[in-house]
N, C-alpha and C positions, 0 to 999 in steps of 0.2 A: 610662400610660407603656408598660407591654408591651402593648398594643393598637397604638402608633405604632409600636412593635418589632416585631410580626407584619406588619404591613403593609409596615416598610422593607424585609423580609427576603421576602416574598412579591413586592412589588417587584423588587426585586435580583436577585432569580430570574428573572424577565422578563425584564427589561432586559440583564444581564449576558450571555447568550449572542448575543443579538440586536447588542446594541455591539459586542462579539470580534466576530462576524462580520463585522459592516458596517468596522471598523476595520481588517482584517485584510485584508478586498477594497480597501478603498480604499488602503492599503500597498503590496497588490499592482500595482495600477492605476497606484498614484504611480510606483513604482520602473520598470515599463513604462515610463512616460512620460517619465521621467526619461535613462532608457535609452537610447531614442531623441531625447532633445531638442538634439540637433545637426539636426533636421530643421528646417527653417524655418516650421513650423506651430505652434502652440499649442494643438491641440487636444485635452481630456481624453477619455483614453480610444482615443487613439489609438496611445501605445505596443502595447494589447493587439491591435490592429486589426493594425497591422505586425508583430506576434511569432506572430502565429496565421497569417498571410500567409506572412511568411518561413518558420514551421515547416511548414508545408504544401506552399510551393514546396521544401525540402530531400527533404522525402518522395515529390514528383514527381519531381524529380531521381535519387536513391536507386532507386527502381522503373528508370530507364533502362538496359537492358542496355548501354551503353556504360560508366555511370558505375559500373557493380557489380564490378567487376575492381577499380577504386582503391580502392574499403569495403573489399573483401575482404584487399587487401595492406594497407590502412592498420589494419585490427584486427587481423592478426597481426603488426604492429610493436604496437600498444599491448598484445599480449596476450604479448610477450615481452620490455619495455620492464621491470627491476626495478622496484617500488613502483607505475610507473603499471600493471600489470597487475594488481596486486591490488586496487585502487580501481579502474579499466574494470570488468570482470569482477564485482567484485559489483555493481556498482551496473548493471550490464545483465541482470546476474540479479535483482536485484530487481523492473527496471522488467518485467522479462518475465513473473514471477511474476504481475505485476498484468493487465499487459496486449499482446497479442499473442497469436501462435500457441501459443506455451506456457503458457501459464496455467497456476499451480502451485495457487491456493487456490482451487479450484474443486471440492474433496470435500469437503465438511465435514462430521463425526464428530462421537461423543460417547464417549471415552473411560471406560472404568472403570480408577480410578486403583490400585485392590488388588483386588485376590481378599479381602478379609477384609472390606474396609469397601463401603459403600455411596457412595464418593466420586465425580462426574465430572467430567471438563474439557470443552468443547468446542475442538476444535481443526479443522487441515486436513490432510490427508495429501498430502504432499508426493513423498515415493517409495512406491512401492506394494508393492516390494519393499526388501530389504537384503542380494542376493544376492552385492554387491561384498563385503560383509565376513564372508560366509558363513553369514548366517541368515537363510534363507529363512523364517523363522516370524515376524519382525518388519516393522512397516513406519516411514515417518519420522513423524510427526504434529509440525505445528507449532502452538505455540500461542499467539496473540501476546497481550500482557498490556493489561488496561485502564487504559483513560486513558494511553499511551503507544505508541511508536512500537519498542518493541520487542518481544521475544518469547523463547520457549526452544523449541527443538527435541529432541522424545523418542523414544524408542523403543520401542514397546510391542507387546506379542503382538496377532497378530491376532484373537486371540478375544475381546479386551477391547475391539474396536470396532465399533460401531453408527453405519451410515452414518446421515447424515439425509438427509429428503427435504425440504429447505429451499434456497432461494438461497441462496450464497455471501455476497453481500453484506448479506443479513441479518442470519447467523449474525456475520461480521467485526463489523458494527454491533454486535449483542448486545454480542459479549465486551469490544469497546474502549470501551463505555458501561460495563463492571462490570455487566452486565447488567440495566439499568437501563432500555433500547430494549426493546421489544414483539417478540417472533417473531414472522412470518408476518402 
């Protein structure tokens, strides 16, 4: 009986990531489709056809020096709009952090957590300075937690950091596995 047990659970371990995934694509794919199904086709897979389409025509649009004066006015009403500014704003921070010309988690460190212990986090350094709140001897390191889409943001002495020479998205892998993903 624990030999059928080793196996259903060695099992499970296969299969279970592989199913989330496939389940979680096909969710995606469906609500796409779904999205679009005022269209007179039935074709699967074609909500993502038309969202990848439409989001790509908005980014061509976006680049025309005609249409950049209406962005420009239209996010400083959402950036002075009560509540919807504070939801705009982060979440365009965030999406920036990942991806665009600012890219924020693109250092990634190794923290020593005390001067007394042998502890470390890895995290990203975020601001490289803290010269706004007047100490220049700190910088921001962010650190996001495993198996979650959150994080904690710290402050620590410069001398307690140790760049790495890793990909970013290694390191991100690493930590949001619990460090269970392979470096490098």
């Amino acid at each position: 009986m624990r030999r059928l047990l080793n196996y259903f659970l060695s099992g499970f371990l296969i299969v279970a990531p592989i199913g989330l995934t496939i389940y979680i694509l096909y969710a995606l794919l469906r609500w796409l489709d779904d999205l679009f199904a005022g269209l007179s086709f039935d074709v699967p897979g074609l909500g993502l056809v038309v969202a990848v389409l439409l989001v790509t025509a908005v980014g061509f649009v976006a680049k025309s020096f005609l249409v950049r004066p209406f962005l420009i006015i239209t996010e400083r009403l959402l950036h002075r709009t009560p509540l919807v500014s504070i939801i705009y704003s982060s979440l365009k921070d965030l999406f920036d952090a990942f991806v665009g010309d600012n890219q924020k988690f693109n250092r990634p460190v190794l923290v020593r957590m005390s001067a007394a212990e042998q502890t470390f986090k890895m995290g990203f350094v975020t601001q490289p300075t803290m010269a706004a709140i007047h100490r220049d001897d700190l910088l921001a390191v962010y650190f996001p937690h495993s198996y979650n889409f959150s994080g904690e943001l710290v402050l620590v002495p410069i001398q307690n950091i140790t760049y790495l020479d890793l990909p970013s998205s290694e390191v991100m892998k690493f930590i949001v596995s619990g460090g269970v993903s392979r470096l490098g």
